[in-house]
Backbone atoms as SQL, in Angstrom:
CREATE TABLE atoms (id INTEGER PRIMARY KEY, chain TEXT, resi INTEGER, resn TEXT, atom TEXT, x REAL, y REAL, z REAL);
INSERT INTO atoms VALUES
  (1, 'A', 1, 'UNK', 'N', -27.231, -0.225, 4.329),
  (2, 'A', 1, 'UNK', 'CA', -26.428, -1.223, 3.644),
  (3, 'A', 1, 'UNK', 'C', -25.041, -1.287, 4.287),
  (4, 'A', 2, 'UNK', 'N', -24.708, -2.536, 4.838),
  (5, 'A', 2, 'UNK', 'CA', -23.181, -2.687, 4.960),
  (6, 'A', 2, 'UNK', 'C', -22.177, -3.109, 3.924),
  (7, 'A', 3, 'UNK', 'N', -21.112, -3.351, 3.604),
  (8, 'A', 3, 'UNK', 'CA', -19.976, -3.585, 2.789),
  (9, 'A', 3, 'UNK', 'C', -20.545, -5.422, 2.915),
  (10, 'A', 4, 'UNK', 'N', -20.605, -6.378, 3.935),
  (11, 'A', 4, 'UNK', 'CA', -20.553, -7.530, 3.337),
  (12, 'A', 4, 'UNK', 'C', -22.122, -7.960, 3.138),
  (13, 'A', 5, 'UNK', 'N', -23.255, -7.167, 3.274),
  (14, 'A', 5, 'UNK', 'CA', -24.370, -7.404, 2.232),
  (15, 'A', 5, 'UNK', 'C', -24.296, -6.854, 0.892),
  (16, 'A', 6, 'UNK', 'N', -23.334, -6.121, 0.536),
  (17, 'A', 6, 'UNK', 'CA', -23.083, -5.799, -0.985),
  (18, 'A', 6, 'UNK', 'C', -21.991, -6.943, -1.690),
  (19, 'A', 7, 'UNK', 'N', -21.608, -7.751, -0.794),
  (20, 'A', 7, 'UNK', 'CA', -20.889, -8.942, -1.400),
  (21, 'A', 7, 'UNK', 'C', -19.605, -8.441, -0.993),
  (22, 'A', 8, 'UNK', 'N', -18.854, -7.146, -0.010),
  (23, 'A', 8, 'UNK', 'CA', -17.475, -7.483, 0.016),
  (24, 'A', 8, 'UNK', 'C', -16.966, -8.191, 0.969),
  (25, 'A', 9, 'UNK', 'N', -16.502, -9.063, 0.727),
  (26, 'A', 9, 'UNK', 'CA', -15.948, -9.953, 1.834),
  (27, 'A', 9, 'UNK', 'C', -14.631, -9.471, 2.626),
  (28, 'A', 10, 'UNK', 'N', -13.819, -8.411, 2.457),
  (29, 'A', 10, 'UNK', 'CA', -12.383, -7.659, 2.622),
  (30, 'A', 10, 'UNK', 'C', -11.968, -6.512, 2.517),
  (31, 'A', 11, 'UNK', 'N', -11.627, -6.037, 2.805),
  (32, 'A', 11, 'UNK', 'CA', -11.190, -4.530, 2.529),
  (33, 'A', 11, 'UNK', 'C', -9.847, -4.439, 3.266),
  (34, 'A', 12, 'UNK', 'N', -9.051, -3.264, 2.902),
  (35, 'A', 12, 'UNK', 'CA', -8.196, -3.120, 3.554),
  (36, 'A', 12, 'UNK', 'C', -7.382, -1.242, 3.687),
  (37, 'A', 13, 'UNK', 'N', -7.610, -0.558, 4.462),
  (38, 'A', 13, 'UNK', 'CA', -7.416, 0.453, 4.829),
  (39, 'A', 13, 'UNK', 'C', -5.519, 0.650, 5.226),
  (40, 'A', 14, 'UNK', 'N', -4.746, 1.418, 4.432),
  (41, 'A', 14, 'UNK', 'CA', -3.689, 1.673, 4.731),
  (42, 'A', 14, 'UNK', 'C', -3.487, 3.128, 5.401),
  (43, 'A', 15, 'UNK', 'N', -2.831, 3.048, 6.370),
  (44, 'A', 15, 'UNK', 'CA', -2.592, 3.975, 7.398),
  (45, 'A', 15, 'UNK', 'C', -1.094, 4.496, 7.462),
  (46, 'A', 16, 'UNK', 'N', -0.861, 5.401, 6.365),
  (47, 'A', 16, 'UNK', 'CA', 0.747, 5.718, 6.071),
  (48, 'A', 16, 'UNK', 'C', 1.558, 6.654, 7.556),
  (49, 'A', 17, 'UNK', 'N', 0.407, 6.855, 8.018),
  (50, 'A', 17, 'UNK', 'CA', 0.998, 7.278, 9.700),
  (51, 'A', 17, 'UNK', 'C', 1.618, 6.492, 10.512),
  (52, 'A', 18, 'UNK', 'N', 0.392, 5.886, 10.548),
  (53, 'A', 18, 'UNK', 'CA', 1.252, 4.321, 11.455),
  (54, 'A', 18, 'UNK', 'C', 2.069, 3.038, 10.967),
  (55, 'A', 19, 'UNK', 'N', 2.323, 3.414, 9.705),
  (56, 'A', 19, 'UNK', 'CA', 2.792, 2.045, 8.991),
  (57, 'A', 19, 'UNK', 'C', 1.821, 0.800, 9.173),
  (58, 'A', 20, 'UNK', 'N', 1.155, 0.926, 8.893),
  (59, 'A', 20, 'UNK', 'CA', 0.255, -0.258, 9.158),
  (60, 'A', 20, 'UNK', 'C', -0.972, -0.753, 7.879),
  (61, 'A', 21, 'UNK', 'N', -1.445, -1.857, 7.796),
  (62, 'A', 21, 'UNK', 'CA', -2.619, -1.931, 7.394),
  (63, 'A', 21, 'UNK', 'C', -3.385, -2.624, 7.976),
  (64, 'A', 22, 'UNK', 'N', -4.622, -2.184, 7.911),
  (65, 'A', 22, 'UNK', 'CA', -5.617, -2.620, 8.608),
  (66, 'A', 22, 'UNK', 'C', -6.791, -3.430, 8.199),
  (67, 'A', 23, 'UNK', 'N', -6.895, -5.257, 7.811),
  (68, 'A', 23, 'UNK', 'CA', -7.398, -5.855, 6.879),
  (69, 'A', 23, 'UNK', 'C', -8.842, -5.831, 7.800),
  (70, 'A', 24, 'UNK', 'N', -9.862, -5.584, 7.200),
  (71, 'A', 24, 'UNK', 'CA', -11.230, -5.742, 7.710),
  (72, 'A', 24, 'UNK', 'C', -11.723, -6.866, 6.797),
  (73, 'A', 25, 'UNK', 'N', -12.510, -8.105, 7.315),
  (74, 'A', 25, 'UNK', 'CA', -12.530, -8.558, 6.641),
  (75, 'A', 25, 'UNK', 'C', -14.736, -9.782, 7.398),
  (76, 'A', 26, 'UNK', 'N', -15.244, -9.794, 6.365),
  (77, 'A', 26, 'UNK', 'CA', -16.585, -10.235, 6.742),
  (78, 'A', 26, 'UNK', 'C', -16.631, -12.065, 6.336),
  (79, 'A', 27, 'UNK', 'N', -15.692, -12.786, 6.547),
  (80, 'A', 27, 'UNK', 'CA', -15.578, -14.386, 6.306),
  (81, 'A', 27, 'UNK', 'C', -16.129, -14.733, 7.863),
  (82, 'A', 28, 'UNK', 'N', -17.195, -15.338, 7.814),
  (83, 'A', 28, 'UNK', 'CA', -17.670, -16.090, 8.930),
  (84, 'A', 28, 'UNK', 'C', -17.502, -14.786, 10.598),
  (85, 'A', 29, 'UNK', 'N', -17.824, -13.973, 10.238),
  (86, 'A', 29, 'UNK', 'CA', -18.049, -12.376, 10.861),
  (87, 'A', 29, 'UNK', 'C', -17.420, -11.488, 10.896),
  (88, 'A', 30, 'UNK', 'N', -17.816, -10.104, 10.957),
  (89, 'A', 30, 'UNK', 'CA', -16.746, -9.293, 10.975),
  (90, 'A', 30, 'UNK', 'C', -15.654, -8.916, 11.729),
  (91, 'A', 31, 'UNK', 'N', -14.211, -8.578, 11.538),
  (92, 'A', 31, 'UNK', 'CA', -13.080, -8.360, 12.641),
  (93, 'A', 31, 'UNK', 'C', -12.331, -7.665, 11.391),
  (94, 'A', 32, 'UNK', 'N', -11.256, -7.480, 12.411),
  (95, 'A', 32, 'UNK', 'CA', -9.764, -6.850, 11.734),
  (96, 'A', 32, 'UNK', 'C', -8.706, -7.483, 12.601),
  (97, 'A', 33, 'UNK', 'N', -7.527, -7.415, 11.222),
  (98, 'A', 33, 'UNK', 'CA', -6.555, -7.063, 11.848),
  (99, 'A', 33, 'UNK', 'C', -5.340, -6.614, 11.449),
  (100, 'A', 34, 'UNK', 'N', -4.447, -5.798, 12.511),
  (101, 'A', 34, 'UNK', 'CA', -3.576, -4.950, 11.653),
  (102, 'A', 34, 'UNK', 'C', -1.961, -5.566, 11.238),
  (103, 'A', 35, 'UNK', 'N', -2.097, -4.942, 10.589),
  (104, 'A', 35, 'UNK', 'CA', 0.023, -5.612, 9.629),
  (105, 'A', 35, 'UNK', 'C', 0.606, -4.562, 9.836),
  (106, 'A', 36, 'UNK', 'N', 1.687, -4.416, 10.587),
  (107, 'A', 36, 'UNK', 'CA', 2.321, -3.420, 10.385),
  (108, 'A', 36, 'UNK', 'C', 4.169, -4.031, 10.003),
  (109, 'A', 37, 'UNK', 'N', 4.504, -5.685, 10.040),
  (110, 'A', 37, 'UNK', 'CA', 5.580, -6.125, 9.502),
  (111, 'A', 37, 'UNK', 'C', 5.426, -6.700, 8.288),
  (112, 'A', 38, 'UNK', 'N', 4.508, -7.677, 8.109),
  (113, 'A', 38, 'UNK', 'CA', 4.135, -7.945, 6.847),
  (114, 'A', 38, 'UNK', 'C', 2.640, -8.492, 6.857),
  (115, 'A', 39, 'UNK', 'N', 2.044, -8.224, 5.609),
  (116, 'A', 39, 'UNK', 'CA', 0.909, -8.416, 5.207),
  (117, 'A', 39, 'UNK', 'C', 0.701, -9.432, 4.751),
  (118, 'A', 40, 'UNK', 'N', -0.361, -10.495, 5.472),
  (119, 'A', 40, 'UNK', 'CA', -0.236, -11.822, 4.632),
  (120, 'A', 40, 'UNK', 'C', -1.489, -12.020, 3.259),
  (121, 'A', 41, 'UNK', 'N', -1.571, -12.285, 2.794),
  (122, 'A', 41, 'UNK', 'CA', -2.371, -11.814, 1.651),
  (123, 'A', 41, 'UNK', 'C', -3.333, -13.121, 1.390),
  (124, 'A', 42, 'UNK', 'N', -3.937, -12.967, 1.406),
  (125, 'A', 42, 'UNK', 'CA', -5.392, -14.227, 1.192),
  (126, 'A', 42, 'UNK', 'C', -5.684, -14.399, -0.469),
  (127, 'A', 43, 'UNK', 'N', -6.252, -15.350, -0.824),
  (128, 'A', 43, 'UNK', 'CA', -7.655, -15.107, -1.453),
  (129, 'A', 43, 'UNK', 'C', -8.301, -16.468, -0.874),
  (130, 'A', 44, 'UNK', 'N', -10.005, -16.037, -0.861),
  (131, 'A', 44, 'UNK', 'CA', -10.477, -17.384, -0.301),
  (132, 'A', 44, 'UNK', 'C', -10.120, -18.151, 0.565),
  (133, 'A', 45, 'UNK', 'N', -9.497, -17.049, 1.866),
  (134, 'A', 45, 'UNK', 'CA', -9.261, -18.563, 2.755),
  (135, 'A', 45, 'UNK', 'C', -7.447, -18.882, 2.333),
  (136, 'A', 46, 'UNK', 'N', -7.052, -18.951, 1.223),
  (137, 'A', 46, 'UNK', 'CA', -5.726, -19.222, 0.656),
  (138, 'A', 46, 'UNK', 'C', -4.642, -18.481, 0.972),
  (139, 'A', 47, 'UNK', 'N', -3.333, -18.711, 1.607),
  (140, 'A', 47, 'UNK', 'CA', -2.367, -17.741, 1.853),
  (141, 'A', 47, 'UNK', 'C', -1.484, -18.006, 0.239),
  (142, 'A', 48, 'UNK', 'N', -1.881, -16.462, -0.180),
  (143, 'A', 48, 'UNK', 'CA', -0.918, -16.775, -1.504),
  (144, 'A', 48, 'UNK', 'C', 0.328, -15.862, -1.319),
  (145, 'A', 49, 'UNK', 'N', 1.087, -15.400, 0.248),
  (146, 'A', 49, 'UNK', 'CA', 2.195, -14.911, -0.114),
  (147, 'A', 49, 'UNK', 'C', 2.084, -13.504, 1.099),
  (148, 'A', 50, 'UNK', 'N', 2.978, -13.358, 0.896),
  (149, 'A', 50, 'UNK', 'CA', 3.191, -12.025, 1.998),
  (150, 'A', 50, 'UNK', 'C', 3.347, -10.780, 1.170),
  (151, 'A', 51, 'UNK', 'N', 3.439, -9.184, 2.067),
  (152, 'A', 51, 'UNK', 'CA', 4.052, -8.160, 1.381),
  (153, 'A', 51, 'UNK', 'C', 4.832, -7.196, 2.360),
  (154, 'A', 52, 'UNK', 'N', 5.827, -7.603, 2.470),
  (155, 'A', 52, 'UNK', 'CA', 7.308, -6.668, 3.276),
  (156, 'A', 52, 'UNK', 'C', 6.503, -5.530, 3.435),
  (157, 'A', 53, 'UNK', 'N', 6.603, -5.012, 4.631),
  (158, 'A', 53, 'UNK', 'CA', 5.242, -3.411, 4.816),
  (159, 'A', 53, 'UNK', 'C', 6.638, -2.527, 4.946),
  (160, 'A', 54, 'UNK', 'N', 7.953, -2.713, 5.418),
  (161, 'A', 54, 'UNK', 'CA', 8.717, -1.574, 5.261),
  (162, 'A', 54, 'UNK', 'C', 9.163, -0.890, 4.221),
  (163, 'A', 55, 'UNK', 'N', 9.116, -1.406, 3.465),
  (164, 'A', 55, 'UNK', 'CA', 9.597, -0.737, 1.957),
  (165, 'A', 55, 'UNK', 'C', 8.591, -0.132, 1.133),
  (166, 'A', 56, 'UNK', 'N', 7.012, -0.466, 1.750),
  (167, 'A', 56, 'UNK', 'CA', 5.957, 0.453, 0.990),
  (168, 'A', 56, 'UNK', 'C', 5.963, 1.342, 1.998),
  (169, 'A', 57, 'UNK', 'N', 6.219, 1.401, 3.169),
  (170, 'A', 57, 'UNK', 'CA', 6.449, 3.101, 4.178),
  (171, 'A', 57, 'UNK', 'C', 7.373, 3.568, 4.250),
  (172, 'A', 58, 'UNK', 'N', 8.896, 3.318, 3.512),
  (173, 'A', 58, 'UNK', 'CA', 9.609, 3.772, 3.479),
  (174, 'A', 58, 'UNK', 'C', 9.568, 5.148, 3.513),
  (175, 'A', 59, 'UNK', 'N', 10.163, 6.027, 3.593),
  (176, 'A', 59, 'UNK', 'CA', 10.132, 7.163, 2.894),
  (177, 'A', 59, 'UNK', 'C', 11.398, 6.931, 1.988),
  (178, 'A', 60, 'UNK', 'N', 11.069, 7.635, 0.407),
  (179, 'A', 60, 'UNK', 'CA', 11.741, 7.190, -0.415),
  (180, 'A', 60, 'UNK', 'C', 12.976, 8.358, -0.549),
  (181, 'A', 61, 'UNK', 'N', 12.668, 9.323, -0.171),
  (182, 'A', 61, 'UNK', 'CA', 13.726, 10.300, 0.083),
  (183, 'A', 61, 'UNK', 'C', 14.660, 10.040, 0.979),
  (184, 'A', 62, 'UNK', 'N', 14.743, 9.310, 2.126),
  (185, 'A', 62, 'UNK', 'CA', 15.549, 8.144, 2.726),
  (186, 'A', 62, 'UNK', 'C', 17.011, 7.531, 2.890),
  (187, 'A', 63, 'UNK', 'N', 18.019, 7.433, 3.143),
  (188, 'A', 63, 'UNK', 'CA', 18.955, 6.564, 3.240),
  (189, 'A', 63, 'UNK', 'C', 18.362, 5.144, 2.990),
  (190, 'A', 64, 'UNK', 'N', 18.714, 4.177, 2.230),
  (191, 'A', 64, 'UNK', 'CA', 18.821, 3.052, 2.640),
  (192, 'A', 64, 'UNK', 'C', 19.515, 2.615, 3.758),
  (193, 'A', 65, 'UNK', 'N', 19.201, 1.558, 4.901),
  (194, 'A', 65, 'UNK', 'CA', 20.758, 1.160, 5.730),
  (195, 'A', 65, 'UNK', 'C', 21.031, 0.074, 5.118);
């Protein structure tokens, strides 16, 4: 069994090493690809918005600049 014969069409693997995420995704075949400035966020095909990737890898113990 793979992930898009069980119906998932997306996934997305965060990689707090590399700052990155890594959207896998099975819409018209499988690929990836990675965000490591910002994440653009789907549903269906739909861009509903981004997500700033530096401030979820921040380290929160940190300086702000």
């Amino acid at each position: 069994m793979t992930y898009g014969s069980q119906g998932v069409t997306e996934y997305w693997i965060v990689d707090p090493v590399a700052c990155a995420v890594d959207v896998w995704s099975f819409h018209g075949g499988a690929g990836c690809e990675r965000y490591t400035d910002r994440l653009t966020v789907r549903l269906a095909g739909e861009v509903l918005g981004e997500i700033e990737l530096d401030p979820v890898f921040r380290d929160p113990g940190a300086a702000t600049p």
